[in-house]
C-alpha positions in Angstrom: 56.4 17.5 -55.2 56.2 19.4 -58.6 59.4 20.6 -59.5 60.4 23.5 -62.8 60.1 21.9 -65.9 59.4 22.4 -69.4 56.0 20.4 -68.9 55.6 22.4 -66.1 56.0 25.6 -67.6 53.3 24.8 -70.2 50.8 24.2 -67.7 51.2 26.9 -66.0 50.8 28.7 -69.2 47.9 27.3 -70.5 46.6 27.5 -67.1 46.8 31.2 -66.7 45.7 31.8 -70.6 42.7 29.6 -70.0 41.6 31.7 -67.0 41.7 35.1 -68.8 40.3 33.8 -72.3 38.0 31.1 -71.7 36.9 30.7 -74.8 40.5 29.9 -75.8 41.3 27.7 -72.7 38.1 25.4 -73.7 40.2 25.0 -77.4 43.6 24.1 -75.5 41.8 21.5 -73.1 40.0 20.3 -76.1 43.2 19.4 -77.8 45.5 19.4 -75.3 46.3 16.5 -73.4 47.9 18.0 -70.5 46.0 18.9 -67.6 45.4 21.8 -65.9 45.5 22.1 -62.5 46.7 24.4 -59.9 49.3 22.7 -58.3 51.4 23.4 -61.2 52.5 26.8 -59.9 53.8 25.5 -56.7 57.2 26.2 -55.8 59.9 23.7 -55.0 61.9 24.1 -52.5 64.9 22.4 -53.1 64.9 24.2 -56.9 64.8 27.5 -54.7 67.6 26.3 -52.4 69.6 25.2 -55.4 69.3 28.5 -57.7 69.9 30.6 -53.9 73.2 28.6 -53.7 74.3 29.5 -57.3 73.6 33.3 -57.1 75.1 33.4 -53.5 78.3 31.8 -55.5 78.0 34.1 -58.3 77.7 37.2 -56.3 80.4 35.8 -53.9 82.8 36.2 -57.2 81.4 39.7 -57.9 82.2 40.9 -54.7 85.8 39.7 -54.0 86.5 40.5 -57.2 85.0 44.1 -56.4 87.5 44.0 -53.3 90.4 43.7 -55.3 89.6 46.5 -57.4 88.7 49.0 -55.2 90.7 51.0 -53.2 91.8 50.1 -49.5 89.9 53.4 -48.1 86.6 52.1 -49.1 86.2 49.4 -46.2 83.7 47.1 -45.8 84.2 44.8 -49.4 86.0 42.0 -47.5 83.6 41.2 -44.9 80.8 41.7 -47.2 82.8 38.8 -49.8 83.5 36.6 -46.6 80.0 37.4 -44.8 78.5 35.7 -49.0 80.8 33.3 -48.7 79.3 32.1 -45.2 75.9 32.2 -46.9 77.1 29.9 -49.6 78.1 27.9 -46.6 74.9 27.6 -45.0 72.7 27.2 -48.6 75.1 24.1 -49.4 74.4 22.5 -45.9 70.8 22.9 -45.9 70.9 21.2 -49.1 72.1 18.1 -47.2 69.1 17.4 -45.8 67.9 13.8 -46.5 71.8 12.7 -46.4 73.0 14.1 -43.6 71.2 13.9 -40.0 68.7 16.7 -39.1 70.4 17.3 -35.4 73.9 18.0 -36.4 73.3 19.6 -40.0 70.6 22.1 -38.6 72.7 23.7 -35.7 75.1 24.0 -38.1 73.8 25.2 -40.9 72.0 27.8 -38.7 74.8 29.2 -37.3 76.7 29.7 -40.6 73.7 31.5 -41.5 74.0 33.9 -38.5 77.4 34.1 -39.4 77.5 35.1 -42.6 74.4 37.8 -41.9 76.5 39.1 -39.0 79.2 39.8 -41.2 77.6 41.9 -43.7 76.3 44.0 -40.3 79.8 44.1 -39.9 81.0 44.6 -43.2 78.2 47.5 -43.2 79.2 49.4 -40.6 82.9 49.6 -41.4 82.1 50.9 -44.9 79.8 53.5 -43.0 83.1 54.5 -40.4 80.8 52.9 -37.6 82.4 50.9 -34.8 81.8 47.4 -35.7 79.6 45.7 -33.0 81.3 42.3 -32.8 79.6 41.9 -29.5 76.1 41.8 -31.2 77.8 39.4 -33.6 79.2 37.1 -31.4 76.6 36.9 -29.3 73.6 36.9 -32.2 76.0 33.7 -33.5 76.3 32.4 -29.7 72.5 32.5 -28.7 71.4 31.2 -32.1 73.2 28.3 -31.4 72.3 27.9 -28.2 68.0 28.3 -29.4 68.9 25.4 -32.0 70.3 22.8 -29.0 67.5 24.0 -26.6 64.3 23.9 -28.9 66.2 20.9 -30.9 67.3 18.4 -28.3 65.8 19.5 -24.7 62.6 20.8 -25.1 61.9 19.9 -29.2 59.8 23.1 -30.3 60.2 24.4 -34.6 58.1 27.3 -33.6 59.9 28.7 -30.8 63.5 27.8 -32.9 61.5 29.4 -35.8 60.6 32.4 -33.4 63.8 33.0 -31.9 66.4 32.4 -35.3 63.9 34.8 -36.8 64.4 37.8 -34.2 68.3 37.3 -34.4 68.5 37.8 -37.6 65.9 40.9 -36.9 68.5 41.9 -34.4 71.0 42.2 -37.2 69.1 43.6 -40.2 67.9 46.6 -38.5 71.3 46.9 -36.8 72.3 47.5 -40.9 69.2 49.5 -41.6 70.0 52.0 -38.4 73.5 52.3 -40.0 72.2 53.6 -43.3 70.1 56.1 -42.5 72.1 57.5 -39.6 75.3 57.3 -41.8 74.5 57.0 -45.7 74.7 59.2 -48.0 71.4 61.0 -48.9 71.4 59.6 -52.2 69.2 56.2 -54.3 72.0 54.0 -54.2 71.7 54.5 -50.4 67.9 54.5 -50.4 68.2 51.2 -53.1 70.5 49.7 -50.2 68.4 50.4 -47.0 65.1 49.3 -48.6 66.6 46.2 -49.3 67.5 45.7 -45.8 64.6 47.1 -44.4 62.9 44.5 -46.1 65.1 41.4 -45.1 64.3 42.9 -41.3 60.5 43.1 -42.3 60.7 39.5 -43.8 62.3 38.4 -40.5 59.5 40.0 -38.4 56.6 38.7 -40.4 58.5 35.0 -40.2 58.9 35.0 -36.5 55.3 36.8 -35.7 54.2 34.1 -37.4 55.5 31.0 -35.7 54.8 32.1 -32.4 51.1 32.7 -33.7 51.3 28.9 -34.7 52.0 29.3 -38.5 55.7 27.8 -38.3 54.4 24.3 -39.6 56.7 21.5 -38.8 59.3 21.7 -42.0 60.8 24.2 -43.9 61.1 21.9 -46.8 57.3 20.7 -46.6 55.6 23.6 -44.7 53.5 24.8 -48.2 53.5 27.8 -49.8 54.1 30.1 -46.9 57.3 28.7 -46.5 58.4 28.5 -50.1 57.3 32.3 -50.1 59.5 32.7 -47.8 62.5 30.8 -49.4 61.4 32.2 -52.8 61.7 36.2 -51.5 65.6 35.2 -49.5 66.9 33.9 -52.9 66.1 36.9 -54.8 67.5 38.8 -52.1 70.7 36.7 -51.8 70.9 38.2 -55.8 69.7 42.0 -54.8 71.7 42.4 -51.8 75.1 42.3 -53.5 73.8 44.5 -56.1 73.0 46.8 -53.3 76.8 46.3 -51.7 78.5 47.2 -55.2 75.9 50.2 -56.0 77.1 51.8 -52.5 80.5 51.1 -53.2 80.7 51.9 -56.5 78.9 55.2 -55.2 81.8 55.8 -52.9 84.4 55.2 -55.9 83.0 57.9 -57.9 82.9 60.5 -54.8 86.4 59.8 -53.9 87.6 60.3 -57.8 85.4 63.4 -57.6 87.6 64.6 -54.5 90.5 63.9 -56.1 90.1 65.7 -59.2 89.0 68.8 -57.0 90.7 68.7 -53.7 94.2 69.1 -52.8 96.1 65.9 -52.0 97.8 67.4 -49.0 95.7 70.1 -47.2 92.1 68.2 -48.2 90.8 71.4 -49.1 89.7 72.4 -52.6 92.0 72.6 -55.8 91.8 75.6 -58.4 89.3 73.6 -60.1 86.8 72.8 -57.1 87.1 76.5 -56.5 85.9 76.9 -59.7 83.1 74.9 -59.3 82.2 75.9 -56.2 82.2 79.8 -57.4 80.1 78.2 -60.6 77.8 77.1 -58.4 76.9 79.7 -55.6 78.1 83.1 -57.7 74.3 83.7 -57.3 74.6 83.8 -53.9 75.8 87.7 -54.2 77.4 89.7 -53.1 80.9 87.8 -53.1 84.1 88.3 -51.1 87.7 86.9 -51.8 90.4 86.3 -49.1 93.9 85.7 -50.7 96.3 84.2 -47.7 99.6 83.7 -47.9 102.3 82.3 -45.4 104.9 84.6 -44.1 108.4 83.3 -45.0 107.5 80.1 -45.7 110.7 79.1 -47.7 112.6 79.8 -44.4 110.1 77.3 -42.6 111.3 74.4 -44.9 114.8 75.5 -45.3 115.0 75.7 -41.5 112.9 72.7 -40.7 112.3 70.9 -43.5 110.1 70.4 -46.1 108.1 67.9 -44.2 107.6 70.3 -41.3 106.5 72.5 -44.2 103.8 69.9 -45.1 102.8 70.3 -41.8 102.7 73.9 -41.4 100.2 74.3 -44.7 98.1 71.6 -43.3 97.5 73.5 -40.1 96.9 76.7 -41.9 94.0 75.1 -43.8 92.7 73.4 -40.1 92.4 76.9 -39.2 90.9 79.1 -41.9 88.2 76.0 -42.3 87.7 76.4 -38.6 86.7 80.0 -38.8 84.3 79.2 -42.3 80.6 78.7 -42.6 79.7 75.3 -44.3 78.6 77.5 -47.0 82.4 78.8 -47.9 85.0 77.6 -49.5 88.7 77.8 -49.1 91.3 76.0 -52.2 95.1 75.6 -52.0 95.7 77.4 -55.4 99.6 75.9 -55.2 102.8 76.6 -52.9 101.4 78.7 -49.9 98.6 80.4 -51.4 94.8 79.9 -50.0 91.7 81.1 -51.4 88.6 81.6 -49.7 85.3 82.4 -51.1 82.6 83.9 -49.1 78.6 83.8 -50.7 76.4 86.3 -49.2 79.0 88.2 -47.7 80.2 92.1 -47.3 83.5 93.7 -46.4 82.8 93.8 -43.1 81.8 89.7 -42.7 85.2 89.2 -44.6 86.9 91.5 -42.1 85.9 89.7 -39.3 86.7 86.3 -40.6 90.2 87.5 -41.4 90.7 89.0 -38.2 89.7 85.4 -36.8 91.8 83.8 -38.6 95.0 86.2 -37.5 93.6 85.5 -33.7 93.4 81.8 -33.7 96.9 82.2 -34.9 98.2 83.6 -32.0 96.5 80.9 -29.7 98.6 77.9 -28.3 99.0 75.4 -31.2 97.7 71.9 -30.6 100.4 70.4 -32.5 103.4 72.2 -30.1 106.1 71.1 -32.3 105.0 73.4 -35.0 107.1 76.5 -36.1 105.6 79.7 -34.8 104.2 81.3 -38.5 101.7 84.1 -39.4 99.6 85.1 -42.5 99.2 87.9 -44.8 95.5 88.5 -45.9 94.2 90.4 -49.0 90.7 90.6 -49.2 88.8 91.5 -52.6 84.5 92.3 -52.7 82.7 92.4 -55.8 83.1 95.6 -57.3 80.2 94.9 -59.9 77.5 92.3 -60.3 78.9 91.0 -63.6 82.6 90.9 -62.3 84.4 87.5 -62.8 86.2 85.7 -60.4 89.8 86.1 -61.8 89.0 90.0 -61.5 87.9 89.7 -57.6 91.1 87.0 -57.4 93.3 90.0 -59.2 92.1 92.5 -56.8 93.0 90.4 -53.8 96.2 89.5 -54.9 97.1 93.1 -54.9 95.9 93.3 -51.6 97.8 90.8 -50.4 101.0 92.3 -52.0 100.0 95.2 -50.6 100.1 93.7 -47.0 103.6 92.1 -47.4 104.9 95.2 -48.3 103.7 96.9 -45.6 105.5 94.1 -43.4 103.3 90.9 -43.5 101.5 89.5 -41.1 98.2 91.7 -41.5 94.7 92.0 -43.8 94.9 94.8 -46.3 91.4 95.5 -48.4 91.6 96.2 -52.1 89.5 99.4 -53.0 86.1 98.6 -55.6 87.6 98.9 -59.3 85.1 100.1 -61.8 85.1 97.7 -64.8 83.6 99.2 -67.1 81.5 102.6 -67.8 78.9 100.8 -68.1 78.9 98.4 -65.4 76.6 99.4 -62.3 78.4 99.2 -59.3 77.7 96.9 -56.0 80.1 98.3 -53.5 80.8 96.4 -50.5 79.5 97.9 -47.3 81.2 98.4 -43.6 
């Protein structure tokens, strides 16, 4: 058995330098006395084993320690750290072999190995908001153990324990893969992170096709290059998966500080500054409309019922003006009891209609019945010219909506096209 070395490595230079120069290669062997020979390049599989176990540890570090510095909402850290930890586990038992006795270190090792893959399905799904399938991992862990007693000590078969460990852990990499593309964002760290996986399931497949076709051998410590292959492509994946865990989640940390610096804490809905960019983004999309809402005698809501109630209240006002919306609008909380909606593509009469929606679902029974009964006051602005800004459509609403609490709340007033400037040609709003 040929193991890493520096002698090593200078064969298998020399070796490759000799077969693409010849002329230099017949100087080396001239005055070299090392040999060359193929066998050089073989892999060892306990070195493999051994620099597996040390990443696994490393990244095992990396990821608790990611756990502890991310935030609780982003789920999924632990189990991964615990379901590395298992693997660590299983590397350090299989590297027993030769000390301790073949029929109680492989059904253990095995099964730690199930283990710890069946908690990173786990661990994937809850950062995903899937359902964990703990059945699927308890009895991918249970069956495992149960192919390693049958096929070990009652009917002594590698290939069919080969076969069968293989298409469990099949089972639970596609299980992972299914989860990503159903629920992962479309984005490369999530592409990064199911490739990876869909190549750990493709790996599996290829490794248990292959024993039941009679290419298991009768040792995965001395079954040749296929099998050190094999080992070779699951430690560089025990060092790429992690890295695909933390890209995801680091992923996630940077969208939740993006919805925090443009979303309101309470309601969910954008800030003044999301509104911004969201108007930055789609002013294209002309013409524009502006809906400024307000809550009727809010004040009295939270001096009567408190200011949690009030909390409550504005969180159900936004539930129903984003119930009424297109996916391609946008309402904010601009502060207190003021909402702003922003409607692309959209003419007085579209704006009309959602406001009169919004006034309706109002007067429907509330799901929450403990709410106060409140109502809103709607001013709705359209671009007056193709080159007006949003504070002069915002501007324009605001008077509307002034205009409808003086004329006794609880009603959608429209603010008449203002001409900005001689020069400006005008886009009037149509009925």
């Amino acid at each position: 058995m040929h193991k890493f070395s520096l002698p090593a490595i200078l064969r298998l230079f020399f070796t490759l330098h000799s077969r693409t120069n010849p002329g230099a290669g017949k100087h080396v062997r001239r005055h070299s006395t090392v040999p060359c020979t193929d066998s050089a390049v073989n892999l060892d599989p306990v070195s493999i084993i051994l620099m597996s176990t040390l990443m696994t540890v490393a990244m095992c570090v990396v990821m608790f320690s990611a756990q502890r510095s991310f935030p609780r909402n982003v789920e999924g850290l632990r189990e991964w750290g615990i379901g590395m930890a298992g693997l660590v586990l299983a590397s350090g038992l299989f590297g027993l072999r030769g000390i301790v006795i073949p029929e109680v270190l492989l059904p253990l090792a095995n099964s730690m190995f199930l283990w710890g893959v069946g908690l990173l399905m786990v661990g994937t799904q809850r950062f995903y908001g899937v359902r964990p399938s703990w059945h699927l991992f308890h009895g991918a862990w249970l069956l495992g153990l149960l192919v390693m007693l049958c096929w070990l000590y009652l009917w002594p078969d590698f290939a069919m324990r080969v076969a069968m460990f293989s298409f469990l852990m099949l089972a639970l990499n596609l299980t992972q893969f299914i989860v990503i593309v159903r629920h992962g964002e479309r984005h490369a760290t999530t592409w990064f992170f199911g490739l990876l996986m869909l190549v750990q399931a493709l790996a599996m497949l290829h490794r248990g096709v292959n024993a039941l076709l009679g290419g298991a051998g009768s040792d995965m410590m001395h079954g040749g290059p296929h099998y050190n292959l094999y080992l070779a492509l699951l430690a560089f994946m025990t060092l790429l998966l992690p890295v695909g865990f933390i890209t995801v989640a680091t992923r996630r940390l940077q969208t939740l500080l993006e919805q925090r610096s443009n979303r309101d804490p309470l309601t969910a809905v954008l800030n003044r500054r999301g509104f911004a960019d969201f108007h930055a983004r789609h002013s294209a999309r002309q013409p524009l409309a502006v809906m400024s809402i307000d809550l009727d005698f809010f004040k009295a809501i939270n001096d009567r019922h408190g200011h949690a109630m009030g909390d409550r209240v504005l969180v159900d006002v936004a539930g129903v003006i984003r119930g009424v919306l297109r996916d391609s609008d946008a309402v904010a909380r601009f502060g207190g009891e003021e909402f702003v909606v922003l409607l692309p593509e959209s003419q007085q009469a579209r704006a009309e209609l959602l406001a009169q929606r919004i006034q309706a679902a109002l007067r429907q029974p509330r799901p929450d019945a403990s709410l106060p009964h409140y109502t809103l006051s709607i001013g709705i602005a359209c671009q007056a010219a193709e080159d007006e800004s949003l504070d002069s459509m915002l501007q324009r609403s605001d008077r509307a909506l002034y205009r409808a609490k003086q004329l006794g709340r609880n009603r959608v007033e429209v603010a008449t096209p203002a001409l900005l400037s001689p020069q400006a040609p005008q886009h009037i709003c149509l009925n």
